[in-house]
C-alpha positions as CSV (number, residue, x, y, z in Angstrom):
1,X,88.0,50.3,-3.8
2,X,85.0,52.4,-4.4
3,X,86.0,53.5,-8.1
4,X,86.0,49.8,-8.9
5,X,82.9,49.1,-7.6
6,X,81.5,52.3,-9.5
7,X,83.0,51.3,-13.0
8,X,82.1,47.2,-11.8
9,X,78.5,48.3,-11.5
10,X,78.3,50.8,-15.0
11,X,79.7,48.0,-16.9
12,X,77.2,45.6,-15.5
13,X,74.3,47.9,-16.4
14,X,75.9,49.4,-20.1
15,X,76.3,52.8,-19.0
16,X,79.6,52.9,-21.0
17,X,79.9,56.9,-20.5
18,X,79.8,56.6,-16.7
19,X,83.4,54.4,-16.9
20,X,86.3,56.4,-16.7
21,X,89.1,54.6,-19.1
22,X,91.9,54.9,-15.7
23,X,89.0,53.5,-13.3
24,X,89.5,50.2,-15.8
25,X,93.5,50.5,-16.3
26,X,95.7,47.9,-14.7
27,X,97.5,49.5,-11.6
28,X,101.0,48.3,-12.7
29,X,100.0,49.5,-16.9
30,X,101.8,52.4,-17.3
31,X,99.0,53.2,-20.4
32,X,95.5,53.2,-19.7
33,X,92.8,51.2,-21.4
34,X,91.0,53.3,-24.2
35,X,87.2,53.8,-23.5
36,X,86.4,52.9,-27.2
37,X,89.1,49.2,-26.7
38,X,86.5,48.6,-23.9
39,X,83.1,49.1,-25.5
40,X,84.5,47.3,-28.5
41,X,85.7,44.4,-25.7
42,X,82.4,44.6,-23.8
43,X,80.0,44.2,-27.1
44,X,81.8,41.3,-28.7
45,X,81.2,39.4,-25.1
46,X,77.9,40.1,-25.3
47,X,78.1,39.2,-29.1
48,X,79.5,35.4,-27.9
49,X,77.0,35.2,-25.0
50,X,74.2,35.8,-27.0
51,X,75.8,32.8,-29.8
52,X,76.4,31.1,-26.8
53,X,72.7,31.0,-25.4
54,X,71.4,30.1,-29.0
55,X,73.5,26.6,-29.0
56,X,71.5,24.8,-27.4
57,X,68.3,25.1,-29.2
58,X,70.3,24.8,-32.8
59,X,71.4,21.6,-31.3
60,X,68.3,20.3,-30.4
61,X,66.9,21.3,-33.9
62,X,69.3,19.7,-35.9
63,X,69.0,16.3,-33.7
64,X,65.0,16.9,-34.2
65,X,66.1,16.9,-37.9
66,X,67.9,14.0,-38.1
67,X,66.5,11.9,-36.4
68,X,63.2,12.6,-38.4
69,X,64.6,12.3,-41.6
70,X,66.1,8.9,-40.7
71,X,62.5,7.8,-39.4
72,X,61.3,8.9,-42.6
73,X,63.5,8.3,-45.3
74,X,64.2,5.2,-43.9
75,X,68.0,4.8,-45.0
76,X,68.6,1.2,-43.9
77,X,66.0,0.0,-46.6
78,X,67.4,2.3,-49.7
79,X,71.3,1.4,-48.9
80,X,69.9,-2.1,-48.9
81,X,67.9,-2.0,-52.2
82,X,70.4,0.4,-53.5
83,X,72.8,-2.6,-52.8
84,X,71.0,-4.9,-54.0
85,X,70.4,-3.8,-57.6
86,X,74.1,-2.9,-57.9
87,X,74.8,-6.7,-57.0
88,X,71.9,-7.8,-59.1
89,X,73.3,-6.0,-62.1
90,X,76.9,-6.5,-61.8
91,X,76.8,-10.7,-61.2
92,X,73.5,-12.0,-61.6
93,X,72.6,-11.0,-65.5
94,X,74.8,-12.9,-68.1
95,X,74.4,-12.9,-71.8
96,X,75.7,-14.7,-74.8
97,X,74.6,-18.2,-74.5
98,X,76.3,-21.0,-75.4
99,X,75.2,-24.6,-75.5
100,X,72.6,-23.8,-72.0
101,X,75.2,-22.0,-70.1
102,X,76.0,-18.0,-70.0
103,X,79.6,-17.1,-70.1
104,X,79.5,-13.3,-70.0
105,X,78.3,-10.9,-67.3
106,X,77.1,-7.3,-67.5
107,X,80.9,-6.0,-67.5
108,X,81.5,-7.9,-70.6
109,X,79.5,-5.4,-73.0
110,X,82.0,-4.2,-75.6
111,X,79.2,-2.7,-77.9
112,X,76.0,-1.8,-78.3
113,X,74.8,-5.4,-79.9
114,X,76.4,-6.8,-76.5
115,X,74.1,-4.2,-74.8
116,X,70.9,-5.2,-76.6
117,X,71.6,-8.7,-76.2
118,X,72.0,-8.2,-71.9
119,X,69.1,-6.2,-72.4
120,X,66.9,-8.4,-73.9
121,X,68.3,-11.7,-72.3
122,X,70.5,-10.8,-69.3
């Protein structure tokens, strides 16, 4: 009971080299745990702790972010002007009149006369 507390208390404070590999073996292993499979063990938990403990504050960064950029960049009003214009030019401009009514729209340019003539009249 006291060589557990002993190994408990050196792994708690780093002092790797005052463990003793059997003091951390399982009773019923018949092999005992390697002193370098527990440093390797102990380090990468600290590793994950430490990735762990930063979380929190990436989290509240990129929410900062986001929520700024939306305030900013305002991307209600640009999907709705950037809507917009795509409607604008694909049903509202027609070409090619004929006796006061348009019977082509934008997707009916063939060639680059159509083009010029949406251009200047569509």
């Amino acid at each position: 009971h006291d060589q557990k507390h002993e190994a408990a208390a050196a792994v708690a404070d780093w002092d790797v080299s005052a463990v003793k590999a059997k003091d951390l073996s399982m009773k019923s292993a018949a092999v005992p745990i390697p002193m370098w499979a527990v440093v390797r063990y102990l380090h990468d938990e600290a590793q994950q702790a430490a990735a762990c403990k930063s979380l929190p504050a990436a989290l509240l960064l990129f929410t900062a972010f986001s929520c700024m950029s939306m305030w900013r960049i305002q991307q209600e009003d640009a999907f709705g002007l950037q809507h917009g214009l795509i409607h604008f030019v694909e049903q509202k401009p027609e070409f090619a009149r004929s006796h006061a009514a348009f019977h082509k729209k934008v997707v009916d340019v063939n060639s680059v006369a159509d083009f010029w003539s949406w251009i200047r009249l569509g």
